[in-house]
N, C-alpha and C positions, 0 to 999 in steps of 0.2 A: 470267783467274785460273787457278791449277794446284793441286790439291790435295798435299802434300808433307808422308807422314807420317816421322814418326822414333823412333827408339828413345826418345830419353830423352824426348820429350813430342810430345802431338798434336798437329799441327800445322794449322789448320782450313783455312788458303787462304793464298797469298804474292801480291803483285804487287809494281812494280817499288819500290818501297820500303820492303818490307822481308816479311818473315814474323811470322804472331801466334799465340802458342798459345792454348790455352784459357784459361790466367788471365789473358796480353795480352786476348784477347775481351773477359772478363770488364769489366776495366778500360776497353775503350773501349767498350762498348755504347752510350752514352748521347753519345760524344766525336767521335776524326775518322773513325772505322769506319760513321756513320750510313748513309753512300750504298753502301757495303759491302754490310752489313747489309740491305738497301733492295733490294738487285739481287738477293741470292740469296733472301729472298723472292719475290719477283718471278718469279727463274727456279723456284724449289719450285714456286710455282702454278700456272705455264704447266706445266711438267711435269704435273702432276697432271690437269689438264684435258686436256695431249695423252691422257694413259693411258686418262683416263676416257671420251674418244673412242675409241679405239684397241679397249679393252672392248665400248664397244657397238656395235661395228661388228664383232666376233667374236661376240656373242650375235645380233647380226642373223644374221649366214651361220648358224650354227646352227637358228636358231627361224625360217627366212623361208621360207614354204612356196610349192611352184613356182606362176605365174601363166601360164596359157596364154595369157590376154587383154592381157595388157600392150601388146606388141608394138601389137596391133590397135588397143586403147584410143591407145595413144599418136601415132598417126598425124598427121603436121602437117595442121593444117585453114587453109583463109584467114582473120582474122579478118573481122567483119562486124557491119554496127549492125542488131541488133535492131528498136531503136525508139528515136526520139529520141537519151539521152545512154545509150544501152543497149547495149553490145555485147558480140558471144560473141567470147572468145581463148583458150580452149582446145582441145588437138586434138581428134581428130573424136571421140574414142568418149567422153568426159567433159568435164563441161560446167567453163567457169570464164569469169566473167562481170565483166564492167568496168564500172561506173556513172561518169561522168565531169563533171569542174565546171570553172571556171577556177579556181578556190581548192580544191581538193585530190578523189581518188577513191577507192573504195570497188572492191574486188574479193572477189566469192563464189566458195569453193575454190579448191582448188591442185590437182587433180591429183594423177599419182604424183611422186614425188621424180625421175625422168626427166623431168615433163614442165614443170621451174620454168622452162626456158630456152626452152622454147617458147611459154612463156606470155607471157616476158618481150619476148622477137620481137616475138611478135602486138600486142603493147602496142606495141612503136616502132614498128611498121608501119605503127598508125593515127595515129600523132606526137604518141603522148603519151608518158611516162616514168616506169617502174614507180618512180623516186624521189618521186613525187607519188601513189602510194596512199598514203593514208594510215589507210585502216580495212581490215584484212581479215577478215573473216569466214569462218562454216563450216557447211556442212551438215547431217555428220558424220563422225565421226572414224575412219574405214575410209581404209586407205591408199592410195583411187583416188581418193580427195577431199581427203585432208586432208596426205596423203602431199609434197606440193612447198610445205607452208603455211610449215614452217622456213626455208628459203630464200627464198623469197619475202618474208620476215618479214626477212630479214637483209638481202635487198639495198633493201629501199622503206624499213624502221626502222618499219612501221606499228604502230598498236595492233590486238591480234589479240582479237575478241570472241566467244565459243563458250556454250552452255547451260553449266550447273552441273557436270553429267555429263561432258559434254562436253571440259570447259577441265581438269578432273584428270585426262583421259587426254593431252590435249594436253602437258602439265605432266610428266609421268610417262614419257611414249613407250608404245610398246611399243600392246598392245590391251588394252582394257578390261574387266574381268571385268565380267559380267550382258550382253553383249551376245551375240544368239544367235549370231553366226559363232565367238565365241571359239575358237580351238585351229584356226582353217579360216585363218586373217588373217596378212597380212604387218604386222609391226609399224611404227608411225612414229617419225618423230623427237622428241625433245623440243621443243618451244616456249615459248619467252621470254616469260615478262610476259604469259598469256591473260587478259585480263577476261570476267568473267562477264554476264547478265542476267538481269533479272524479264522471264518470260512478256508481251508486247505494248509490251516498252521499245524507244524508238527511239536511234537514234544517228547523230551526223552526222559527215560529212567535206568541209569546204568546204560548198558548198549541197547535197551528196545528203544526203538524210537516209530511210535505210533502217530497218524496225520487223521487230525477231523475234517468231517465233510458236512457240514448240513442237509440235512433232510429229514423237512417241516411238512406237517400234514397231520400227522396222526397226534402231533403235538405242536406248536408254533416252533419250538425248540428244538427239534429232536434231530439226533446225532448220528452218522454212521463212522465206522471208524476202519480206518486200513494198517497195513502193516507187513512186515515178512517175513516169514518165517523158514529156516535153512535144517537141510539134515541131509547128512552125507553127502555134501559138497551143492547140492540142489534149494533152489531159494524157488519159494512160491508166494503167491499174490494172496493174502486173508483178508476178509471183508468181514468185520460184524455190522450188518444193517439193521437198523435200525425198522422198528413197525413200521407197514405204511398201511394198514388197517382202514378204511372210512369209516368208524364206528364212534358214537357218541351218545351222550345222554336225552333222555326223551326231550322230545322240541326245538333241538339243536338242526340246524339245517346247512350244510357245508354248501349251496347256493347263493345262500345270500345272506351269509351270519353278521351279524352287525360287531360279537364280540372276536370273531375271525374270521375279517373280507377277506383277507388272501388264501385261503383254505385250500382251494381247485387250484389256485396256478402253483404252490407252494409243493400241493402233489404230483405236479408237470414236470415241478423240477427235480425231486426226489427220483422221480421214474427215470426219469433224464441218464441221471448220473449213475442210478445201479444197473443201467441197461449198458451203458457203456465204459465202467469201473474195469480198470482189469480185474479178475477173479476166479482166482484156482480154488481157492477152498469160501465157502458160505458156510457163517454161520449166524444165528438169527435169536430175535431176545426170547421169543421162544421156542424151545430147541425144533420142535413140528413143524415150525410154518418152512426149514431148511431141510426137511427130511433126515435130522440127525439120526435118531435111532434108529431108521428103516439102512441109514449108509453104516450106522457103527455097528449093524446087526452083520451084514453084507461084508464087512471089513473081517468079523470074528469068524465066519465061515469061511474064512478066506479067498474072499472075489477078487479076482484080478483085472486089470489095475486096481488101485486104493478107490474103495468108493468114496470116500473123504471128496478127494480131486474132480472137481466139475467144473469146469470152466461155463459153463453155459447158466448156472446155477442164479447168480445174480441178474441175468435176464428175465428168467424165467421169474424170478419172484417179482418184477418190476410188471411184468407184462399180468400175471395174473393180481394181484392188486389193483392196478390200472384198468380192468375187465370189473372189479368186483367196487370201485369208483363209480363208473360210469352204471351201475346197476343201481347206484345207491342215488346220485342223482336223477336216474329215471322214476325211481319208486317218488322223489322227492315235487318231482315237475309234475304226477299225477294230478 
């Protein structure tokens, strides 16, 4: 179709049968103009949607502040099975985690928006195929975790599950006010369809059936996730916890934040719950702060027991956190 105005009336579109002005329109709206009618709809809204891509991919470059780390974070790792139907596939410096079934998977985090396709490798590596995740879950919603969740959402079609807090930043893009890094974060992408949950609701995909926990601190939102994993007859307790870092952007005071009061007690309970989580195996959003490589190094030399298996693991990250808390409100009360 070709647009063809004219002097003595306006002319809306021509094809090969003929030309219709605005009272022709008129007269066929309802008649043989339907599929007409029908297309340029159609193309107004792809329009609109390319723009309103187009948009936010210019307030990216604007608002995206530099990352030293990326590069580093993003480096390709091998995948590898944790434990049982357990495995780590994302690169080396961020964690993203694959739970697997014969009737459908479950994957924790995406990574940055660079690393969806290296996630998605490491998935066909171990020959299975990101079109059978079919639950993705999140952390939180800082764009080294939650950053490749769009993509990854687009290419499997899963249902994407996030805390309260959590799922309207998902929903929104961008970063979420009341979190302490605000104004320090590179923004993410919007997400399709995030479901929400209640505090200790579980969810399944196929036979995994993975339960959220809250724990708020390092984010207002932020998620830890359990689960368990079996291998030759043996079931163990897996915990991905979630950050519980006290770090934030300059001027931000987790004392007495006016855009997050509850900051300290919200860390109380986070500590709470991973001191006293069952937990055979820790793993953590980034893989370091759980000693992965130091235990998957120990595992290939073959140390006995599996260094994987630590039950005391989850304490110990609550306890030193909660140490490296109380340092941050000291520095703060100076």
């Amino acid at each position: 179709m070709a647009l063809r105005p004219s002097r003595s009336s306006l002319w809306l579109f021509s094809d090969q049968e003929g030309c219709y002005t605005r009272s022709q329109m008129g007269r066929n709206l309802l008649g043989l103009d339907r599929f007409g009618l029908a297309l340029l709809f159609v193309l107004a809204a792809a329009s609109m949607a390319v723009s309103a891509q187009a948009q936010d991919q210019r307030n990216d470059k604007k608002t995206t502040p530099p990352c030293s780390q990326c590069q580093v974070w993003n480096t390709p790792q091998e995948p590898f099975r944790v434990f049982g139907n357990t495995y780590y596939v994302g690169p080396h410096g961020l964690s993203s985690v694959l739970i697997v079934s014969a009737t459908g998977h479950v994957l924790i985090d995406g990574a940055l928006p660079e690393s969806a396709p290296l996630v998605v490798q490491n998935i066909k590596s171990l020959g299975f195929r990101i079109e059978d995740v079919k639950l993705i879950v999140n952390s939180h919603v800082h764009f080294d975790h939650a950053g490749g969740l769009a993509e990854l959402q687009r290419l499997s079609g899963a249902r994407v599950v996030a805390s309260p807090w959590s799922a309207e930043v998902l929903r929104k893009g961008g970063v979420g006010t009341g979190d302490p890094q605000y104004g320090e974060l590179r923004p993410i992408r919007r997400v399709a369809h995030v479901e929400t949950f209640n505090d200790g609701e579980s969810f399944r995909a196929g036979e995994v059936v993975v339960t959220a926990h809250l724990t708020p601190g390092h984010t207002p939102g932020g998620t830890s996730w359990t689960w368990q994993s079996c291998s030759e007859g043996r079931c163990l307790n897996m915990v991905y916890a979630d950050s519980l870092s006290a770090i934030s952007a300059k001027g931000f005071r987790f004392t007495d934040s006016r855009a997050y009061p509850n900051a300290v007690k919200d860390f109380e309970t986070s500590f709470a719950f991973l001191s006293t989580v069952p937990c055979d195996v820790l793993l953590t959003t980034h893989p370091e702060n759980g000693s992965l490589w130091e235990k998957l190094d120990a595992r290939r030399r073959g140390v006995t027991p599996d260094p994987m298996i630590d039950p005391g693991a989850c304490r110990s990250l609550a306890d030193r956190a909660r140490e490296q808390l109380q340092r941050r409100l000291t520095e703060e009360a100076r």
